[in-house]
C-alpha positions in Angstrom: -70.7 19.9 32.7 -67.4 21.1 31.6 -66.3 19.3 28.3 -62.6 20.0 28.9 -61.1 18.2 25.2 -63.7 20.8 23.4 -61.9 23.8 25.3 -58.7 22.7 25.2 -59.8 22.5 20.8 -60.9 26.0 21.2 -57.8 26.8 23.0 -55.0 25.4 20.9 -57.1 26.6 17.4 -57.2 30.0 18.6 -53.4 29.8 19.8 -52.3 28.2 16.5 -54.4 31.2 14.3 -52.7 34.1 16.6 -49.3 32.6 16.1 -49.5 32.1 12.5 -50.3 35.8 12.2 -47.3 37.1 13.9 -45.0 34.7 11.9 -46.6 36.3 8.6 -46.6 39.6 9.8 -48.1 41.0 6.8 -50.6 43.7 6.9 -50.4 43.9 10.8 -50.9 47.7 12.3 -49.0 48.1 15.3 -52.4 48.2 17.5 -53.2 44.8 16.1 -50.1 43.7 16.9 -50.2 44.5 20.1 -53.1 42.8 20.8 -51.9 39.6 19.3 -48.7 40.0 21.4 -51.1 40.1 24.7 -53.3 37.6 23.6 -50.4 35.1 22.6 -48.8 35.6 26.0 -52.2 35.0 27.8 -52.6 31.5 26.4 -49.1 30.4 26.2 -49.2 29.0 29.8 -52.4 26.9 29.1 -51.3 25.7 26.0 -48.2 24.7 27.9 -50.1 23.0 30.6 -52.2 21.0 28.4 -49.4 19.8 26.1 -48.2 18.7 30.0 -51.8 16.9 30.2 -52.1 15.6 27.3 -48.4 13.9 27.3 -49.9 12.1 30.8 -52.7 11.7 29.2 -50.6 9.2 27.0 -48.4 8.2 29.5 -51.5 6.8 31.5 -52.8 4.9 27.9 -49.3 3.5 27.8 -49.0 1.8 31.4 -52.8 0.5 31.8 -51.5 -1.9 28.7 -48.2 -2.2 30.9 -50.4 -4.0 33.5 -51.3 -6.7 31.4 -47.6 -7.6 30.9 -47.0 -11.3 31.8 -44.1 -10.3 33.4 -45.5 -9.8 37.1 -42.7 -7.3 38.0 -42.9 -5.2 35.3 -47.1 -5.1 36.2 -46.8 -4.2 39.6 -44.4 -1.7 39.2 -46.9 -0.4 35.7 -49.5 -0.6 38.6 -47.6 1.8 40.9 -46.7 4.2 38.3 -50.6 4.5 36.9 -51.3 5.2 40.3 -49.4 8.5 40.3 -50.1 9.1 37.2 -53.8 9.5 37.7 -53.3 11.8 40.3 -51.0 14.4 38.5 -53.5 14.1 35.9 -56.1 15.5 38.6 -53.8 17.9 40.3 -53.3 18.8 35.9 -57.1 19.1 35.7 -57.1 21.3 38.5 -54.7 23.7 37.3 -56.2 23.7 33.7 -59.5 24.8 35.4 -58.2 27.6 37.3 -56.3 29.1 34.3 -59.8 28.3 32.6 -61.7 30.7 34.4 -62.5 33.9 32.8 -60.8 36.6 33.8 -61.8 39.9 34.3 -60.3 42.2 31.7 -60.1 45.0 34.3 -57.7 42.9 36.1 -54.3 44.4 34.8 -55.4 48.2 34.9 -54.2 50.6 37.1 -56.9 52.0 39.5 -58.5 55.2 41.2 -59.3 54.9 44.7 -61.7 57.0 46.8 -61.9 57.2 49.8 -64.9 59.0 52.4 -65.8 59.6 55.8 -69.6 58.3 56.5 -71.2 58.1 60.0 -69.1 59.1 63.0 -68.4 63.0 62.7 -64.5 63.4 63.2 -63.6 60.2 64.1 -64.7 58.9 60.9 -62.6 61.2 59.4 -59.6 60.2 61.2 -60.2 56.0 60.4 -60.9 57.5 56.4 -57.0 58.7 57.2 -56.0 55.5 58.4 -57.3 53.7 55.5 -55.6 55.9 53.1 -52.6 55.1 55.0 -53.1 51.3 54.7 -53.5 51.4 51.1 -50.4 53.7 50.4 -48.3 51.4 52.8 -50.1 48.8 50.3 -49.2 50.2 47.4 -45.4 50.6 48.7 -45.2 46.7 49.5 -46.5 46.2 46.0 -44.2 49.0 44.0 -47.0 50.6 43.0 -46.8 54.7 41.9 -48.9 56.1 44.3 -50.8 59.6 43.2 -53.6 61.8 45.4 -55.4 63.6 42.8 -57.7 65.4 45.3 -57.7 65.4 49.2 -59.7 67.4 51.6 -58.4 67.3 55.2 -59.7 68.2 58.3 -57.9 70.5 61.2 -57.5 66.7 63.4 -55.5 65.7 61.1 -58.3 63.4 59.5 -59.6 63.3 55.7 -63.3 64.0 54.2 -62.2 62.8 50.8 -59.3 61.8 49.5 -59.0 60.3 45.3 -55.8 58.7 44.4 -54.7 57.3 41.2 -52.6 53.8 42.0 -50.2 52.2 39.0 -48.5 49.0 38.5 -49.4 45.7 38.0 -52.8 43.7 38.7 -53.5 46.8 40.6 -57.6 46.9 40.1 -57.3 43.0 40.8 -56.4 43.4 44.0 -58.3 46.2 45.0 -61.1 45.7 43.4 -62.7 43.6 46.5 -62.2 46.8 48.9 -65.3 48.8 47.4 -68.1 49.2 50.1 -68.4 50.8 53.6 -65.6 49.8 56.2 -66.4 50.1 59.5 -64.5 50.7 62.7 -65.2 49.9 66.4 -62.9 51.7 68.8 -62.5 54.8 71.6 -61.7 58.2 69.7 -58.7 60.0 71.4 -61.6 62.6 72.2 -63.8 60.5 74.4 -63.2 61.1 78.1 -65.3 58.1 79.0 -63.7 55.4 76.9 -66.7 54.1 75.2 -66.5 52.6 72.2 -67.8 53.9 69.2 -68.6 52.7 66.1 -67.6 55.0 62.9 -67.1 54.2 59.0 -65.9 55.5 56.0 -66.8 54.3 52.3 -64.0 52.8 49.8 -64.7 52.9 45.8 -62.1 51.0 43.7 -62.7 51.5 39.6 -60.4 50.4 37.3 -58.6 53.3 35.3 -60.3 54.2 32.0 -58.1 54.9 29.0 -59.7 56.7 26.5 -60.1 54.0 23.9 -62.3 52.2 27.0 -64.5 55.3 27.4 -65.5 57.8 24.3 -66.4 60.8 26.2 -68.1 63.6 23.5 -67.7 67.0 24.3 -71.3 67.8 24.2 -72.1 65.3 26.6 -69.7 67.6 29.1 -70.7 71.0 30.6 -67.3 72.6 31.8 -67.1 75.5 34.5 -64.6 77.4 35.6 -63.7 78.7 38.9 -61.5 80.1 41.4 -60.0 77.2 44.0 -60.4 77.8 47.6 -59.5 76.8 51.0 -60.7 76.1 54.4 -63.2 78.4 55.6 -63.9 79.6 51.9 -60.7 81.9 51.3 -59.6 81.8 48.0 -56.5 79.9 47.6 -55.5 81.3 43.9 -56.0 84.4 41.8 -57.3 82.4 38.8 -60.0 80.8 37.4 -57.8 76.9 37.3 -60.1 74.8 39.5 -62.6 73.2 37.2 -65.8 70.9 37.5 -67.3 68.8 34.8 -70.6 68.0 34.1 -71.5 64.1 32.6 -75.3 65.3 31.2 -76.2 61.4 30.5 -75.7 60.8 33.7 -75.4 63.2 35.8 -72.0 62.4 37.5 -69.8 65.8 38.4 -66.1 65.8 39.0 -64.0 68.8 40.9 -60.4 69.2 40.4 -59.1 72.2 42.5 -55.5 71.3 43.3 -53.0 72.3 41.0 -53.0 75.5 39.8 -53.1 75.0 36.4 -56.4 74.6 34.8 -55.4 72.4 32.3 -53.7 69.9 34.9 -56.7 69.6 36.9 -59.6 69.6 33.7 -56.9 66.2 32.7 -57.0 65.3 36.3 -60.9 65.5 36.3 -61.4 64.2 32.9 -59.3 60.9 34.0 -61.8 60.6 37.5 -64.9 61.0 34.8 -63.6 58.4 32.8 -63.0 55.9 35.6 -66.5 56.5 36.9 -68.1 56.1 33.4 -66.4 52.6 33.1 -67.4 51.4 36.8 -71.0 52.4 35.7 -71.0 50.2 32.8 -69.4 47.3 35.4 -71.9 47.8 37.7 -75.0 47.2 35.3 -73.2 44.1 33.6 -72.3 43.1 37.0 -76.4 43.7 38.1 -77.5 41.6 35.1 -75.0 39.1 35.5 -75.5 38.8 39.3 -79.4 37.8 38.6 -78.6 34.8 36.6 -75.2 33.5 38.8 -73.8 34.5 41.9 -70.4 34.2 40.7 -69.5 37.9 43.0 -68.2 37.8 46.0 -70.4 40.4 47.5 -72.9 42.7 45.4 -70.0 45.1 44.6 -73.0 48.0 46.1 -70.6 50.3 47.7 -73.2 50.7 50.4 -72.9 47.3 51.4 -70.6 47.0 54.8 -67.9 44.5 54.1 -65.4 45.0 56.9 -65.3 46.0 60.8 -62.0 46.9 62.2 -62.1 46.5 66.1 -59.4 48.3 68.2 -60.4 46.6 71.5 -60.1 43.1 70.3 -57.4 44.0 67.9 -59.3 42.2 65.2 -60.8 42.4 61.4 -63.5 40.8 60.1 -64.5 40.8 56.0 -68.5 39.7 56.3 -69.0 38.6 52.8 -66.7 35.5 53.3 -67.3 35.3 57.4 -63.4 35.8 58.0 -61.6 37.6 61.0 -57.8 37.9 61.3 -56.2 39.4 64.7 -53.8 40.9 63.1 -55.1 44.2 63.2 -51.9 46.7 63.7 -50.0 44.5 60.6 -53.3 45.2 58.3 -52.9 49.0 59.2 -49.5 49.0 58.1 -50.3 47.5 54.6 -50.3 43.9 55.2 -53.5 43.2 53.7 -52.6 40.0 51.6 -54.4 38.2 54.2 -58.0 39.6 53.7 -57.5 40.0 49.5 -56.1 36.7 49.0 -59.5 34.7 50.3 -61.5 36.9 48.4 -59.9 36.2 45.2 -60.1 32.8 46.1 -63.7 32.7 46.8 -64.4 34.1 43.5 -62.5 31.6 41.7 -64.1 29.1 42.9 -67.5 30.5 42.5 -66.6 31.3 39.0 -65.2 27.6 38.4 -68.8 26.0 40.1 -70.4 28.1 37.9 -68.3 26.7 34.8 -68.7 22.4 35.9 -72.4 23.5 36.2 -72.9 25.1 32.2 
């Protein structure tokens, strides 16, 4: 069981140290200070909201002595007031327990998003363009910078692969829930027959990996150069600028053909390496982790299928939290607050059954 006085100790000593530090300000290197200026920030609202507790806290101590007043008005009207009090002090707990849980500190960084036609020949190409299309109309609603680093189309107007680099704020915490296969259920604008088929195309989300997240040696990378091309082969420039990088460790390769300098797309590549480096190290904390709690919503296995978009019933359902919406057209515009918010949801509250239960 939660012992909520012991964390709000822990709480208030660690706020207390970090904010005699800044006022000293001696011997701090900018880095440092930084940090301090981020981690003060971070627990400013919970020390807020527990000086707010703790003040009804009293308040509570206070009336219940009210009651015994021999003065029968001022008693019942002691009586009424305990009565609200105790139930802003559980609406207080509630709110102390949510900004409790602990966050993810991938939340706040930007994010690289992949997206890949699977099963369903060209018309899984053509739904991988409609989800790129929904995330970028995402990313607008959000003002978020929106970059492709790499895209390979098809002639119907559909995409194999497309990597983008998205930047703003909470980006990778509200993406990070749309890794895994999405699948869609509908009649491609090349069936005569009007049957319905089903198609998919696979979403990764990592967070965006600075370089003080992932060291990356330069023996660890083998580094080839080449000339980019085109559809159909044909060489697209006269240079050797596209470039593909090697991980040894672990095997992971990354292309980078589309400028046509081969310094912007090795720093292109090297950013893609990084990314996947750091969601490799997620994945096996997140593996270990996820066999002592289920505190995930989902596996995070980016083979698992998470989401069916059906055209003829103009619905979407996310399987992981047995949720369907029919509000299909607004989701393909970008309106996809709808399916991320439960999801976040759900994890919080597996995160904060997994806390009363330690």
């Amino acid at each position: 069981m939660i012992n909520l006085d012991q964390q709000f100790s822990n709480i208030l000593e660690k706020y207390n140290k970090i904010e005699n530090s800044l006022n000293s300000m001696d011997n701090i290197s900018s880095e440092r200070l930084i940090k301090l200026n981020r981690e003060y920030a971070e627990l400013k609202p919970i020390v807020d909201k527990i000086a707010e507790y703790k003040k009804e806290k009293n308040e509570i101590i206070n009336l219940t002595e009210l009651i015994k007043d021999s003065d029968q008005e001022i008693s019942k009207i002691a009586e009424i007031e305990l009565l609200e009090k105790k139930n802003l002090i559980k609406e207080l707990e509630s709110d102390l327990l949510k900004l409790l849980i602990p966050k993810d500190e991938n939340d706040k960084k930007n994010s690289i998003l992949e997206i890949r036609a699977g099963t369903g020949g060209d018309e899984a190409s053509l739904f991988a363009a409609d989800l790129f299309s929904m995330y970028q109309k995402y990313a607008d609603i959000n003002s978020w910078k929106f970059e492709i680093l790499s895209i390979s189309e098809t002639g119907l107007k559909g995409i194999k692969e497309v990597i983008c680099n998205i930047s703003g704020v909470n980006v990778f915490s509200k993406l990070k829930f749309e890794s895994g296969v999405h699948r869609v259920q509908r009649v491609p604008t090349t069936e005569s027959s009007g049957r319905v088929h089903t198609s998919a195309a696979t979403v990764a989300v990592l967070p965006e990996a600075e370089e003080i997240d992932i060291e990356v040696e330069e023996k660890d990378l083998r580094i080839d150069v080449f000339r980019s091309s085109g559809p159909g082969g044909q060489s697209v420039n006269t240079t050797d600028s596209a470039v593909r990088i090697t991980h040894l460790p672990t095997g992971i390769v990354v292309s980078q053909q589309d400028e046509k300098s081969q310094h912007k797309n090795k720093s292109k590549a090297m950013k893609i390496l990084r990314s996947r480096l750091l969601d490799n190290e997620i994945q096996q904390k997140n593996k270990e982790r996820s066999e002592q709690r289920k505190t995930q919503v989902g596996s995070g296995d980016r083979s698992e299928r998470i989401r069916t978009y059906n055209f003829p019933q103009g619905r979407v359902s996310d399987h992981r939290i047995n949720l369907t919406l029919y509000n299909l057209t607004e989701i393909l515009e970008g309106e996809i607050d709808d399916l991320i918010n439960p999801l976040i949801a759900e994890e919080e509250s597996k995160k904060l059954a997994d806390m009363k239960h330690e």
